[in-house]
C-alpha positions as CSV (number, residue, x, y, z in Angstrom):
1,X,-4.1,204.3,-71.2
2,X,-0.7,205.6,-70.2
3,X,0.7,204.6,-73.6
4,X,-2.4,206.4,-75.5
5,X,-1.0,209.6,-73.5
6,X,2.5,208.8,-74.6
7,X,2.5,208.5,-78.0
8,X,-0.4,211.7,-78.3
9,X,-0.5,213.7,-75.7
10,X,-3.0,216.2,-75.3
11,X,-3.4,219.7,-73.9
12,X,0.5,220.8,-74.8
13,X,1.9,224.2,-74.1
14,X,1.0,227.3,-72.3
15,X,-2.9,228.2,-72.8
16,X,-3.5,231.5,-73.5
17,X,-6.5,233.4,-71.3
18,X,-5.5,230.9,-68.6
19,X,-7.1,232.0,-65.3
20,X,-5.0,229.6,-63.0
21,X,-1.3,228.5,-63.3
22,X,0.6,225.8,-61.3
23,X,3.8,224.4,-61.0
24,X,5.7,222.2,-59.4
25,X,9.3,221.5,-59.7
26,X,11.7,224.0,-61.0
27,X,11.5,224.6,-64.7
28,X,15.0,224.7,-66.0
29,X,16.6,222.7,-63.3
30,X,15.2,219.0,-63.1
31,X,11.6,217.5,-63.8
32,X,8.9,219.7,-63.5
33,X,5.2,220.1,-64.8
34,X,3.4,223.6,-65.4
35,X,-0.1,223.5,-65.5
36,X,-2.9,226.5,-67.3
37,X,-6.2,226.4,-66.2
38,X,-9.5,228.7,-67.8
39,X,-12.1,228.7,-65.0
40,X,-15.4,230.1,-65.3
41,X,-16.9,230.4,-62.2
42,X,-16.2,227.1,-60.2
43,X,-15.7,225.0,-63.3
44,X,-12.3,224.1,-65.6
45,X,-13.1,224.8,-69.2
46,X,-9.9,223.7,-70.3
47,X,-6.4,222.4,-69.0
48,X,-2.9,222.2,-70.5
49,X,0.1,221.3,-69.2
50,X,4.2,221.5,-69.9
51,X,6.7,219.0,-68.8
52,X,10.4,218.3,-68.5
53,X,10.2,214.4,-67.4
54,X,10.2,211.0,-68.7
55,X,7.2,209.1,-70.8
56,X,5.2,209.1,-67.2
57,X,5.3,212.6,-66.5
58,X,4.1,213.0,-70.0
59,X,0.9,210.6,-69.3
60,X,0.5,211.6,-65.8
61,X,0.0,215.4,-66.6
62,X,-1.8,214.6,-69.5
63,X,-4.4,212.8,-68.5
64,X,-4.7,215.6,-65.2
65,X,-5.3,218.0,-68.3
66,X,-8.1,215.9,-70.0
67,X,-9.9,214.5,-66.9
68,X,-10.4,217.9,-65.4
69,X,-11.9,220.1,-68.4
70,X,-15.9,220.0,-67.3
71,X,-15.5,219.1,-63.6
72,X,-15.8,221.6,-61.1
73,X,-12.5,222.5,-59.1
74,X,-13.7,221.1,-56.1
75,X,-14.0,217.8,-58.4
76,X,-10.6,217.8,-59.8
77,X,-8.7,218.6,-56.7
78,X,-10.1,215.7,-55.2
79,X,-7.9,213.5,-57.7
80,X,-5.1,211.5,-56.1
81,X,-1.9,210.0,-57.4
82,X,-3.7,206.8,-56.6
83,X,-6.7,208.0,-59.2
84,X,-3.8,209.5,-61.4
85,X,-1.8,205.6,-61.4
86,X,-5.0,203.7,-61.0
87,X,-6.3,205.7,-64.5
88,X,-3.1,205.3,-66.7
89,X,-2.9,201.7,-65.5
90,X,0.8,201.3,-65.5
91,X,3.8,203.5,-63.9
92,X,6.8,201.8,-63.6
93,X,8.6,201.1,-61.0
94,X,10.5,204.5,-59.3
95,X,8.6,206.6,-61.2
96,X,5.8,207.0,-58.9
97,X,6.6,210.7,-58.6
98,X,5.5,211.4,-62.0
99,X,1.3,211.4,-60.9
100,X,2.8,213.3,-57.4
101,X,4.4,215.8,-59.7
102,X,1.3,216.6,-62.2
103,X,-1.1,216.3,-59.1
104,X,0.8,218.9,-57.3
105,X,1.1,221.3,-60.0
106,X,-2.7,221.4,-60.4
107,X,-3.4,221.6,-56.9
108,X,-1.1,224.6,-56.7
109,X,-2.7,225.9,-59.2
110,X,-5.3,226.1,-57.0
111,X,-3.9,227.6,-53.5
């Protein structure tokens, strides 16, 4: 799965009308991940994401952007890096802050 959201990720770029916006990391000064919600009422129509990180920050922020568009918010914050790994079933080794990364953006996208 993780190599499906390498070589096409999905949900790339800024999304215009977004209702919700989350980041974490400093863009322009390491890896980071930005994450664009549109909610309507308590569910995610649609999520994108931006990234400055390796392959797994790519797959890890990804997939956050396709997994949540349907559920409700409650749903999606209720993902874990576990659910995040466990999902793109491979992260190499030291770069288990990749999933940490994408899963805090959207939950500060959220507070």
């Amino acid at each position: 799965m993780a190599l499906s959201h390498i070589n096409n990720p999905r949900n790339v770029g800024p999304l215009e009308g977004a209702t919700h916006y989350g980041v974490a990391g400093v863009p322009g000064d390491g890896p980071f991940v930005q994450m664009w919600f549109i909610v309507s009422g308590d569910q995610i129509e649609r999520g994108t994401y931006k990234t400055y990180g390796c392959p797994t920050s790519i797959a890890s922020a990804s997939m956050i952007a396709e997994l949540v568009a349907g559920k409700s918010v409650e749903t999606a914050l209720s993902l874990t890096e576990r659910d995040v790994i466990g999902l793109l079933a491979y992260v190499p080794e030291g770069k288990g802050d990749c999933p940490t990364r994408a899963i805090t953006a959207l939950q500060n996208a959220f507070s």
